[in-house]
Every structure is written in C-alpha cells, then in structure tokens.
Biopython code that builds the backbone (N, CA, C, O; Angstrom):
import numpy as np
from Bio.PDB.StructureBuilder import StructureBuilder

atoms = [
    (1, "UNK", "N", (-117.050, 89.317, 8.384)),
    (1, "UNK", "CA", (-115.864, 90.157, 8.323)),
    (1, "UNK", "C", (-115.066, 89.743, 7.094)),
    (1, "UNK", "O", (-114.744, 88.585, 6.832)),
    (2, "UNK", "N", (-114.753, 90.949, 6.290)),
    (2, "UNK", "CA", (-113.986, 90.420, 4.757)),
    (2, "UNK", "C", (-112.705, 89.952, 5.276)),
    (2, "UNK", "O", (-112.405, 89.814, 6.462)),
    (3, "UNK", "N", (-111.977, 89.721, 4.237)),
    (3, "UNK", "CA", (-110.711, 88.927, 4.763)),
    (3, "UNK", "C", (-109.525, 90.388, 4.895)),
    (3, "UNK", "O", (-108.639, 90.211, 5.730)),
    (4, "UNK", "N", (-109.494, 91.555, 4.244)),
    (4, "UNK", "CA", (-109.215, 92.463, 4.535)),
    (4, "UNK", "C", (-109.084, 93.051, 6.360)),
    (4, "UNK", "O", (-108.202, 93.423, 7.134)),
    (5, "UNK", "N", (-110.176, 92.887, 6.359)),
    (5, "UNK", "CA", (-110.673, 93.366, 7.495)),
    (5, "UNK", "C", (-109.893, 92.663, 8.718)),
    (5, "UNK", "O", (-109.416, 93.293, 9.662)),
    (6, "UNK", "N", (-109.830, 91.199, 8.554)),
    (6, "UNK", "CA", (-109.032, 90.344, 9.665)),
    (6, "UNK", "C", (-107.847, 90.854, 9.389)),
    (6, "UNK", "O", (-107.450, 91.414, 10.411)),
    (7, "UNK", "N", (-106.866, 90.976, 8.305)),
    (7, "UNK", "CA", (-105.466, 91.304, 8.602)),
    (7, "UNK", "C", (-105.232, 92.316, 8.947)),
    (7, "UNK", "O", (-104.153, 92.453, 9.523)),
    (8, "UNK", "N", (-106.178, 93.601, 8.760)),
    (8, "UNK", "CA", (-105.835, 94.915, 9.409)),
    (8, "UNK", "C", (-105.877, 94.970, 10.964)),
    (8, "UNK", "O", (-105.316, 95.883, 11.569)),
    (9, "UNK", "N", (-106.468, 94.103, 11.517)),
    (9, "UNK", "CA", (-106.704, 93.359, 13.037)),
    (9, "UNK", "C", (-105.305, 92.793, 13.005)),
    (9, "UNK", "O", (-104.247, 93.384, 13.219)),
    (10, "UNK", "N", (-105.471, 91.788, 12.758)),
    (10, "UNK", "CA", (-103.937, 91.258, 12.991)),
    (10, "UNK", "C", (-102.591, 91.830, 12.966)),
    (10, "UNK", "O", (-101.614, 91.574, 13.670)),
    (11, "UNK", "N", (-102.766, 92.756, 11.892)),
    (11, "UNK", "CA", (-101.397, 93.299, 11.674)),
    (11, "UNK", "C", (-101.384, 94.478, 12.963)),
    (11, "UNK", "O", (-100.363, 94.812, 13.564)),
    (12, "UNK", "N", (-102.555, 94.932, 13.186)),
    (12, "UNK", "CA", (-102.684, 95.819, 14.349)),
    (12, "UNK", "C", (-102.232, 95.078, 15.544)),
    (12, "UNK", "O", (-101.151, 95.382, 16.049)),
    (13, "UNK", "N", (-103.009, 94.070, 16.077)),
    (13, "UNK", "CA", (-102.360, 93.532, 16.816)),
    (13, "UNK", "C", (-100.933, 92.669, 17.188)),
    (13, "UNK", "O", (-100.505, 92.292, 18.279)),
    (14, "UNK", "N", (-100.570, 92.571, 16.277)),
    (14, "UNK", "CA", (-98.779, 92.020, 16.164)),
    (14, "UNK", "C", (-98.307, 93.087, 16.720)),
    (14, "UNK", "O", (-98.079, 93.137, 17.929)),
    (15, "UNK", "N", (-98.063, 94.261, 15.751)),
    (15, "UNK", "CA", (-97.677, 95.456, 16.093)),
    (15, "UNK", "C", (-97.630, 96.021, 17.888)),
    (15, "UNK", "O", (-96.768, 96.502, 18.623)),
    (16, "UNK", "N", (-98.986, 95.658, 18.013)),
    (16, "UNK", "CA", (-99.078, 96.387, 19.721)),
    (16, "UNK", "C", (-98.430, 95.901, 20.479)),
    (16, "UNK", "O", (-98.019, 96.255, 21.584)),
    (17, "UNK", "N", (-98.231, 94.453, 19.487)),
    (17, "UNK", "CA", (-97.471, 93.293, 20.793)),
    (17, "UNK", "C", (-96.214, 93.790, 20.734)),
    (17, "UNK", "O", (-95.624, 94.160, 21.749)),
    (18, "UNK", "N", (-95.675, 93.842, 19.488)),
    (18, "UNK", "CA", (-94.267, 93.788, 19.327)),
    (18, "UNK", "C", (-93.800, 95.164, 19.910)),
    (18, "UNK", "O", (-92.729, 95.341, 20.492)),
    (19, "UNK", "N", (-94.675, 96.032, 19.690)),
    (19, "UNK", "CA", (-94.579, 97.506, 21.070)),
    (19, "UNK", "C", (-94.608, 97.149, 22.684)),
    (19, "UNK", "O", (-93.913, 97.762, 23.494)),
    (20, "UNK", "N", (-95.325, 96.293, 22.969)),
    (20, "UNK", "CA", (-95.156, 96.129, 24.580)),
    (20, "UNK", "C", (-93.832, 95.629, 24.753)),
    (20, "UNK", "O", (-92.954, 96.156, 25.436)),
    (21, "UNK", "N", (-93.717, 94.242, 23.877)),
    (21, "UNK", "CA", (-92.601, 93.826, 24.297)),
    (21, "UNK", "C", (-91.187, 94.444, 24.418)),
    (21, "UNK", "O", (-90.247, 94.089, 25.130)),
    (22, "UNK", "N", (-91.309, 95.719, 23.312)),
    (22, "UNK", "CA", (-90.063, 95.901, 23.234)),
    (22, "UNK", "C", (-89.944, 97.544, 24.371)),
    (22, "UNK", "O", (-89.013, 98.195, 24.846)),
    (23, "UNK", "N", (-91.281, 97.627, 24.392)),
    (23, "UNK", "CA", (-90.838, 98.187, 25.969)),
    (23, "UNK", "C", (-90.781, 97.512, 27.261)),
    (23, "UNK", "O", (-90.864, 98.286, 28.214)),
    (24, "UNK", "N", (-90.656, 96.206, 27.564)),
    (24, "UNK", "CA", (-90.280, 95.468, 28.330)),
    (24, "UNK", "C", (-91.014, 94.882, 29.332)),
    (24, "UNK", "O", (-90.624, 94.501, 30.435)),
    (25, "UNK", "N", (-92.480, 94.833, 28.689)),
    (25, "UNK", "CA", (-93.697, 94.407, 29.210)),
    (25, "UNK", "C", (-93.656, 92.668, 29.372)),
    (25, "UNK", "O", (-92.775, 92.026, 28.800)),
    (26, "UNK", "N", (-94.243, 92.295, 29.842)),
    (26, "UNK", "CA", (-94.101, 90.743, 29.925)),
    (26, "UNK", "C", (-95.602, 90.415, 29.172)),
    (26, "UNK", "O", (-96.608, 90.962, 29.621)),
    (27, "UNK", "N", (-95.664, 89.794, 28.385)),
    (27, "UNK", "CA", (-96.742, 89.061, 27.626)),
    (27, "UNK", "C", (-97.277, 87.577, 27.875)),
    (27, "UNK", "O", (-96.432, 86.686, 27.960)),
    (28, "UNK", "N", (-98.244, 87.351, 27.963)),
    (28, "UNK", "CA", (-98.636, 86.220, 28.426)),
    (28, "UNK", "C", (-99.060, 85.569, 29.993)),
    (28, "UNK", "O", (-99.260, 86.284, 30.975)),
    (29, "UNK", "N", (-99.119, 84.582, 29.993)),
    (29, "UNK", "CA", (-99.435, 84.318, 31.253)),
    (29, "UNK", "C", (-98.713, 84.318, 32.704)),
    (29, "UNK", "O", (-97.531, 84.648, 32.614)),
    (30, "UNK", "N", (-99.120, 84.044, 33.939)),
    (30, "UNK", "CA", (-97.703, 84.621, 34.546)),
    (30, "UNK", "C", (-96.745, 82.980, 34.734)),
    (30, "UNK", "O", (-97.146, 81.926, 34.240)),
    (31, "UNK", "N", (-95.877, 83.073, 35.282)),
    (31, "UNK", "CA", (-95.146, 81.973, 35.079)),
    (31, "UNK", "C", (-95.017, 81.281, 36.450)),
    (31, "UNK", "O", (-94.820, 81.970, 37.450)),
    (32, "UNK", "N", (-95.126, 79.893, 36.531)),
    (32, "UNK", "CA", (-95.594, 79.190, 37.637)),
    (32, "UNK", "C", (-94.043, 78.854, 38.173)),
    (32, "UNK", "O", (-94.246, 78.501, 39.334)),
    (33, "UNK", "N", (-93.062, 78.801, 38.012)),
    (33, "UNK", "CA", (-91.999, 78.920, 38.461)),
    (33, "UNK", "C", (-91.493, 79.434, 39.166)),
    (33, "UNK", "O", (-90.914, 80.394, 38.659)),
    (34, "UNK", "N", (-91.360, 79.358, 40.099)),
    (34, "UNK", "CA", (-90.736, 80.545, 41.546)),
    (34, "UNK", "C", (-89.188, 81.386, 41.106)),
    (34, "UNK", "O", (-88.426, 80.678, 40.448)),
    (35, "UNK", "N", (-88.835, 82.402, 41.328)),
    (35, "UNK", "CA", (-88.273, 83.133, 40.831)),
    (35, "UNK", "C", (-86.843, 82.668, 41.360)),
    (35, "UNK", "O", (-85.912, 82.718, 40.557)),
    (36, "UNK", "N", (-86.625, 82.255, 42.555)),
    (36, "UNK", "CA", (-85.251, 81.966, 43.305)),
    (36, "UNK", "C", (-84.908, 80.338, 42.122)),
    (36, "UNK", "O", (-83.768, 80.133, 41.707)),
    (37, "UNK", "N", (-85.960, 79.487, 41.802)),
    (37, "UNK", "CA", (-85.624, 78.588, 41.154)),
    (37, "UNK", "C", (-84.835, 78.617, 39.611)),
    (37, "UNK", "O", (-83.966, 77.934, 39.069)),
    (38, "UNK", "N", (-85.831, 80.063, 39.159)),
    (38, "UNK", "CA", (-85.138, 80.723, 37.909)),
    (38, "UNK", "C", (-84.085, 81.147, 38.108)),
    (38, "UNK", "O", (-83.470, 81.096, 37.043)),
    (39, "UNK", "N", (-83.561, 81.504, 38.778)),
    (39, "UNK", "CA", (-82.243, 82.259, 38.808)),
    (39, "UNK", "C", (-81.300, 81.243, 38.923)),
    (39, "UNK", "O", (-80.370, 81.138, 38.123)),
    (40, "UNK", "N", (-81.513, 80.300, 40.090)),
    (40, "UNK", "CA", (-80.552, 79.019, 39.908)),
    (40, "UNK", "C", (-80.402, 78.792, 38.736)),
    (40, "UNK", "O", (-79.257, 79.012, 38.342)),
    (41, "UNK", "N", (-81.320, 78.323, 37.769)),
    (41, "UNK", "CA", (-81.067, 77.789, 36.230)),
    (41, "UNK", "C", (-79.963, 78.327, 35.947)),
    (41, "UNK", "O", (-78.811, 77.903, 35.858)),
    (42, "UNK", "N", (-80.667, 79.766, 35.755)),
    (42, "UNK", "CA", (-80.077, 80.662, 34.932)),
    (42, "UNK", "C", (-78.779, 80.752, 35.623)),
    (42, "UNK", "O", (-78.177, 81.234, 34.664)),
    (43, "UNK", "N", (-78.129, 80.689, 36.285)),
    (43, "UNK", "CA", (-77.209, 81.101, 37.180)),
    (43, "UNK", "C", (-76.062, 79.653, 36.979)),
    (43, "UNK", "O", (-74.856, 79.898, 36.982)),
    (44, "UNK", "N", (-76.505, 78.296, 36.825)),
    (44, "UNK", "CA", (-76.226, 77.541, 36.759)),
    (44, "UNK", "C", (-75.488, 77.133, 35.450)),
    (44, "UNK", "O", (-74.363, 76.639, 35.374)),
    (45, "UNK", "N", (-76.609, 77.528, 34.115)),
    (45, "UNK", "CA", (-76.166, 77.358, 33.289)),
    (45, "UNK", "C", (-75.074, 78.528, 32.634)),
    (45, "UNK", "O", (-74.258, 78.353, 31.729)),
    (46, "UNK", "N", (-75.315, 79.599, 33.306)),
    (46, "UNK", "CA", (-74.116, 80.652, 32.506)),
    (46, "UNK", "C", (-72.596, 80.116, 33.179)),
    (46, "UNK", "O", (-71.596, 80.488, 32.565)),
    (47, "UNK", "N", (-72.486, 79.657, 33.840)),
    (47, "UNK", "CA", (-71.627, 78.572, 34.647)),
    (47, "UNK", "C", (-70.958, 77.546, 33.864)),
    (47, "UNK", "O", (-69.863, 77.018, 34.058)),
    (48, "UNK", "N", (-71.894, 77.342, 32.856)),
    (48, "UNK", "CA", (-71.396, 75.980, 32.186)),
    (48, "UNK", "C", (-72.101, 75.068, 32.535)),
    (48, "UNK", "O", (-71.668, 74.288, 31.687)),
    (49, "UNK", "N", (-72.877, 74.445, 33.099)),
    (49, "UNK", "CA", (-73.950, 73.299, 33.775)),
    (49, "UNK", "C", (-74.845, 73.042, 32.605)),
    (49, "UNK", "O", (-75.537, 73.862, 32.001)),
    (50, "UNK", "N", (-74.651, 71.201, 32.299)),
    (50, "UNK", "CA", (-75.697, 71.203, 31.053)),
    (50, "UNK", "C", (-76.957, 70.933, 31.462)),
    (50, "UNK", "O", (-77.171, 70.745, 32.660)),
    (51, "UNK", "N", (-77.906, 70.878, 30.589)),
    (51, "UNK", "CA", (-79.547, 70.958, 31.243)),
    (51, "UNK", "C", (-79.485, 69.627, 32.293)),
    (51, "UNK", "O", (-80.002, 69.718, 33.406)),
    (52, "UNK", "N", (-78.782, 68.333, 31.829)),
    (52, "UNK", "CA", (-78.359, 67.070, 32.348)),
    (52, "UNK", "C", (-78.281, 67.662, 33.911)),
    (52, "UNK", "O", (-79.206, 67.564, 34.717)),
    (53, "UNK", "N", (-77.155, 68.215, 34.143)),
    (53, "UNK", "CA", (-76.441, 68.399, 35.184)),
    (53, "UNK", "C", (-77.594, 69.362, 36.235)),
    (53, "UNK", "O", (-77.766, 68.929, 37.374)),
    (54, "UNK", "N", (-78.209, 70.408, 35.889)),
    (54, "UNK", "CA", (-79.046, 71.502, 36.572)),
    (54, "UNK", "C", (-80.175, 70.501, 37.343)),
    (54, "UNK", "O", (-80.320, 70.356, 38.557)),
    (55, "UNK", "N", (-81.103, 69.707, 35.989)),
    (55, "UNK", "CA", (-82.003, 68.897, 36.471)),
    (55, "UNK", "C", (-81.663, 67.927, 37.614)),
    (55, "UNK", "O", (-82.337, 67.967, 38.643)),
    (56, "UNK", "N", (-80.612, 67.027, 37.477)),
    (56, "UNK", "CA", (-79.726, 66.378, 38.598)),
    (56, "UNK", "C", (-79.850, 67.311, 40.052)),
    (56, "UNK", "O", (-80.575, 67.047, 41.011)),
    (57, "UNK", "N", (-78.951, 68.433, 39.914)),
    (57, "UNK", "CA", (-78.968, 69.053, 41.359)),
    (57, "UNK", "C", (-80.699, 69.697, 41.718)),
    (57, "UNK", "O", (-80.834, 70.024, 42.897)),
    (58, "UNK", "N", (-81.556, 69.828, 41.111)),
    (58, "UNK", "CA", (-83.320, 70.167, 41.258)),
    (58, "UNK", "C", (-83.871, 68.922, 41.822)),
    (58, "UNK", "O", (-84.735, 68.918, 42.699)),
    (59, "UNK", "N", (-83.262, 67.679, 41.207)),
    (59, "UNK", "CA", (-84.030, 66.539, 41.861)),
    (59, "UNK", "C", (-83.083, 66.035, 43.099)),
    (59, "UNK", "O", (-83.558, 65.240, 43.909)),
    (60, "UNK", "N", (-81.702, 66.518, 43.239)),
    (60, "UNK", "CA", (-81.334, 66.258, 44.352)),
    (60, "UNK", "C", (-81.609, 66.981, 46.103)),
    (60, "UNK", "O", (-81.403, 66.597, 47.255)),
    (61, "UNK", "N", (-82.154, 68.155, 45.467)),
    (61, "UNK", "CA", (-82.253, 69.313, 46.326)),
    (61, "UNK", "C", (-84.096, 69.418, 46.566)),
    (61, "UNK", "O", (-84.614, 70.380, 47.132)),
    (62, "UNK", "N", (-84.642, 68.600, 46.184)),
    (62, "UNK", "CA", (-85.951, 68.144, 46.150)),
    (62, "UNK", "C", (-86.948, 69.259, 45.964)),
    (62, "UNK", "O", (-87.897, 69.484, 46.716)),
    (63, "UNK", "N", (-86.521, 70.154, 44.521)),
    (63, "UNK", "CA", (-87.162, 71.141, 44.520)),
    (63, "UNK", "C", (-88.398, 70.421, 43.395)),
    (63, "UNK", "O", (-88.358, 69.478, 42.604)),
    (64, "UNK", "N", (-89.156, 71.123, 43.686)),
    (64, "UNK", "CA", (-90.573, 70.402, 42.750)),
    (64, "UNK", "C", (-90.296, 71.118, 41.349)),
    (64, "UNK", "O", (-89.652, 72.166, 41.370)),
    (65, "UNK", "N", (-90.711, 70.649, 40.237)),
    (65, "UNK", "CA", (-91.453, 71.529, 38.818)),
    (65, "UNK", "C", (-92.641, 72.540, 39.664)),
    (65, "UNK", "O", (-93.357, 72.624, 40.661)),
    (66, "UNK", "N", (-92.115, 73.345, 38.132)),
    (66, "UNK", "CA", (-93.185, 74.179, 37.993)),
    (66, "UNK", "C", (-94.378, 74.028, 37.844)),
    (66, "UNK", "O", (-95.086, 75.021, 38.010)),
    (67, "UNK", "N", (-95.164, 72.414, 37.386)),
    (67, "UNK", "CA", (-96.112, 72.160, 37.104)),
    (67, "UNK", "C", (-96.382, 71.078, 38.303)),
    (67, "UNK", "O", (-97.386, 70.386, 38.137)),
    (68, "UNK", "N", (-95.588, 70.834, 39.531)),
    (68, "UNK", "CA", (-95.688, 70.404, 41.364)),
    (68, "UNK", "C", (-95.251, 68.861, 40.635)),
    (68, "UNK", "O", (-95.787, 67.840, 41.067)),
    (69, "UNK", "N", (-94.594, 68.814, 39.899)),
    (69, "UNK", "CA", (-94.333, 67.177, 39.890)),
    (69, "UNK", "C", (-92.451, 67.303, 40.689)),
    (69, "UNK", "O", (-91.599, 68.154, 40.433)),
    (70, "UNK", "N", (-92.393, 66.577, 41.279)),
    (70, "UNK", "CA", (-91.080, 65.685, 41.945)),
    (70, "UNK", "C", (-89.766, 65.439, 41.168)),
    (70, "UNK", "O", (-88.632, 65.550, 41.632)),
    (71, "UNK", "N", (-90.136, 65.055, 39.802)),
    (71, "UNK", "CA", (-88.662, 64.707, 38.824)),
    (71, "UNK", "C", (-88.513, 65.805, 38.231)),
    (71, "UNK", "O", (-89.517, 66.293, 37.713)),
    (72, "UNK", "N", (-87.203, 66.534, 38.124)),
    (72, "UNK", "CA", (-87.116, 67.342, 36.876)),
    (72, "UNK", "C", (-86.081, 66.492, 35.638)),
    (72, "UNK", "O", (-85.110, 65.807, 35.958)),
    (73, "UNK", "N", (-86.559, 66.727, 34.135)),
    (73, "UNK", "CA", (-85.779, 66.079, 33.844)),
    (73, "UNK", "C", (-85.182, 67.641, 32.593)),
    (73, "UNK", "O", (-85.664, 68.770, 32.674)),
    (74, "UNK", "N", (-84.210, 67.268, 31.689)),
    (74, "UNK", "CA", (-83.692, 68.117, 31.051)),
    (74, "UNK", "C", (-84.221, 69.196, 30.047)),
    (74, "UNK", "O", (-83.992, 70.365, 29.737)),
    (75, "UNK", "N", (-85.245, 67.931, 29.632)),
    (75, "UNK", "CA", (-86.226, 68.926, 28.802)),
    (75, "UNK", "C", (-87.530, 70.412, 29.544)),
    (75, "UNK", "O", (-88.261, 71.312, 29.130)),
    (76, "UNK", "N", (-87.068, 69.763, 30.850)),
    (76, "UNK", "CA", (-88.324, 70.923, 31.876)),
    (76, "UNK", "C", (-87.383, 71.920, 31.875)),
    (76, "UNK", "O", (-87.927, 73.024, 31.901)),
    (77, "UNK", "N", (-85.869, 71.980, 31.851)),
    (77, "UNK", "CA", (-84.774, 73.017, 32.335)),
    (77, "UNK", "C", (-84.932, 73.536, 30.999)),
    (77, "UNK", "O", (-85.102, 74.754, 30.934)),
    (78, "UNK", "N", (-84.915, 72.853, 29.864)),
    (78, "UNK", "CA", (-84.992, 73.900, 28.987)),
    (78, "UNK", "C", (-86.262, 74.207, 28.237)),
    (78, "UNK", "O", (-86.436, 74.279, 27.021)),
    (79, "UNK", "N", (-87.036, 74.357, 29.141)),
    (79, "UNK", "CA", (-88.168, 74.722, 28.348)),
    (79, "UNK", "C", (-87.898, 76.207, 29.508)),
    (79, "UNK", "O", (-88.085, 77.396, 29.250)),
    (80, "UNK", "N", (-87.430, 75.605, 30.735)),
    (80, "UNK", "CA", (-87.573, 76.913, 31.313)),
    (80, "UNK", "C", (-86.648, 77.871, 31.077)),
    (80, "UNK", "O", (-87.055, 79.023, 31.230)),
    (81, "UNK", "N", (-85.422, 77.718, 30.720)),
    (81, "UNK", "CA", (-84.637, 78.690, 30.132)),
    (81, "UNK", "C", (-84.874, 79.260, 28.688)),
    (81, "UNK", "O", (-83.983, 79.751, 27.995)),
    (82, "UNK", "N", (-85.696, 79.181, 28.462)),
    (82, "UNK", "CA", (-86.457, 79.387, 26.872)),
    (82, "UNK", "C", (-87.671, 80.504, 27.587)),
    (82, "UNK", "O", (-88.433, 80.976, 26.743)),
    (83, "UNK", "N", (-87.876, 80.888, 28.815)),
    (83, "UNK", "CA", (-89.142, 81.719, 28.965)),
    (83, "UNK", "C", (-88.687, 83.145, 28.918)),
    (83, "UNK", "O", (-87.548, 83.389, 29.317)),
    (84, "UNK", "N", (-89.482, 84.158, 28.456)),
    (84, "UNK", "CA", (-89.262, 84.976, 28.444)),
    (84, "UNK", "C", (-88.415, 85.908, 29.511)),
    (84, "UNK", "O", (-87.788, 86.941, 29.275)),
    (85, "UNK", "N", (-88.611, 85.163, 30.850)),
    (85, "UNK", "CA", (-88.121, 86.438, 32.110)),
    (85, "UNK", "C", (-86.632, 85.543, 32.556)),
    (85, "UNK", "O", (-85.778, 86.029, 33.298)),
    (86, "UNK", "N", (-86.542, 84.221, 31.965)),
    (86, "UNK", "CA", (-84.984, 83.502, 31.524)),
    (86, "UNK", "C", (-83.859, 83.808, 30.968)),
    (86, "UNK", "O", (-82.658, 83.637, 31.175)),
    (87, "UNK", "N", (-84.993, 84.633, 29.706)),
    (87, "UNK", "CA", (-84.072, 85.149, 28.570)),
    (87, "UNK", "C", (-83.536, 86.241, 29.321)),
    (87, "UNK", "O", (-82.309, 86.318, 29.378)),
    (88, "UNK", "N", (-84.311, 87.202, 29.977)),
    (88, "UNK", "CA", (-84.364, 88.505, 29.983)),
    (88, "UNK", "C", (-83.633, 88.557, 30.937)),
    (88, "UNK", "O", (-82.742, 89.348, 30.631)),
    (89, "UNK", "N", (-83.400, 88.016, 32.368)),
    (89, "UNK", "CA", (-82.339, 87.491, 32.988)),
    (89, "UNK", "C", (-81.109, 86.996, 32.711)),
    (89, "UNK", "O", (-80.191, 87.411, 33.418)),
    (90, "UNK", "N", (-80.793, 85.998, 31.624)),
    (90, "UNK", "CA", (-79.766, 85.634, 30.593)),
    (90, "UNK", "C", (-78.931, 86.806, 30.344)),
    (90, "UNK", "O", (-77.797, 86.895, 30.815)),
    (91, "UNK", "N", (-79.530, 87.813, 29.530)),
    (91, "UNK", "CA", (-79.037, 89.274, 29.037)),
    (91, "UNK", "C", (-78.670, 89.801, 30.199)),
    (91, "UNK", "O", (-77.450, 89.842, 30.353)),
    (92, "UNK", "N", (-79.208, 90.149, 30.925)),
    (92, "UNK", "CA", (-79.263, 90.530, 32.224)),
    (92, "UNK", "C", (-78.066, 90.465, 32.807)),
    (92, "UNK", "O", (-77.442, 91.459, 33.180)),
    (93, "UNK", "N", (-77.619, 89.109, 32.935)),
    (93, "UNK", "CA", (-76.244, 88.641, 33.936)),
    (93, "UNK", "C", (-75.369, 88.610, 32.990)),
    (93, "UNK", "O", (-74.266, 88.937, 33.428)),
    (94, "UNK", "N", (-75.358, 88.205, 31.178)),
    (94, "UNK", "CA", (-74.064, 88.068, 30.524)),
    (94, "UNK", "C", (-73.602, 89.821, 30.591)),
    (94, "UNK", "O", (-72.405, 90.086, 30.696)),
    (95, "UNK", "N", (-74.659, 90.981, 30.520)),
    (95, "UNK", "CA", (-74.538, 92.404, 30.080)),
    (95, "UNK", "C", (-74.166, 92.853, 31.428)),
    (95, "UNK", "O", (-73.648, 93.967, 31.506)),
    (96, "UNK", "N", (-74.391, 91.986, 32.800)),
    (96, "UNK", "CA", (-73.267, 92.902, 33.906)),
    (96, "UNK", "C", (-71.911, 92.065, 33.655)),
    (96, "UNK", "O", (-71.080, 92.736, 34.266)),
    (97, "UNK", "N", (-71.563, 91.499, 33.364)),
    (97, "UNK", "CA", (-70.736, 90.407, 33.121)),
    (97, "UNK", "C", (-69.366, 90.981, 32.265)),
    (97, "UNK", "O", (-68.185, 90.983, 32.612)),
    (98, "UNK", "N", (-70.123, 91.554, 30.784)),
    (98, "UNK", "CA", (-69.418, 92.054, 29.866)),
    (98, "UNK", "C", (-68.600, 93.897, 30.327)),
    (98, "UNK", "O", (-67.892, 94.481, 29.507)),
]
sb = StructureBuilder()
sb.init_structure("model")
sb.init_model(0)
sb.init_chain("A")
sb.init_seg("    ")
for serial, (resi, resn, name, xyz) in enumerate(atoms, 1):
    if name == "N":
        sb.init_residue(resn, " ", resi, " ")
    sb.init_atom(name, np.array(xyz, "f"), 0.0, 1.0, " ", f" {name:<3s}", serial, name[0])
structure = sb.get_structure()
C-alpha cells in the first residue's frame, strides 16, 4: 500500500470518527465503572470536592475501582472524570445548572 493510500484511510477514518462523535455516539470500549459511581464523582466534584476528598469518601464507603481493587486513590478519580460519558455528564449538569 503506497503511502498515499494509508492517509486517504486515515483521513477517512478520523473524519467518521469525528462524525460519530459529534453526533453523540460513544467511541471505544464500554466503561467498567458503574454508572451510580460516575455520577457521585461527577456530582461531587461540581460541588467543589477535590479528587483528594472524592477518593477519601469511595474508600470510606467501601466502594471498589473500576478495575475491582479496594483503594481509590486521586489519580483513579481523575482519570475517571476525564472519560468521555464524565465529560458528557459534566456538560450535562453545569448546562441544567446555567
């Protein structure tokens, strides 16, 4: 395959992506996170709660990670508020909000 040939692929496929997404398709894999847990985050942090503070009440309330481990620590909260259906939730609650 010439090298032509790969970017007309690629650029095709960016494109399709950047079409699903922006009709509001979810891309990627599905997300191992239970949805009532997402919303706490999310719910937590539009609150004001720093990743510090969220992870604290997850390991006090003995909710597991997303990946079944026992500790959450700050960097798991924000990897999870960084996921796509976080964000999209984020918008979500600041845009009934506003």
């Amino acid at each position: 395959m010439s090298r032509t040939a790969s970017d007309v692929i690629s650029a095709r496929t960016i494109a399709a992506l950047a079409e699903r997404r922006a009709a509001g398709a979810r891309l990627g894999r599905p997300r191992a996170c239970p949805d009532t847990v997402l919303r706490r985050a999310v719910l937590l942090r539009l609150r004001g709660a720093t990743l510090a503070e969220i992870a604290k009440g997850f390991n006090r309330s003995g909710t597991p990670t997303p990946g079944g481990g026992a500790f959450w620590y700050p960097s798991h909260v924000s990897r999870l508020l960084r996921t796509q259906d976080a964000v999209r939730l984020l918008s979500a609650y600041e845009g009934a909000a506003a």
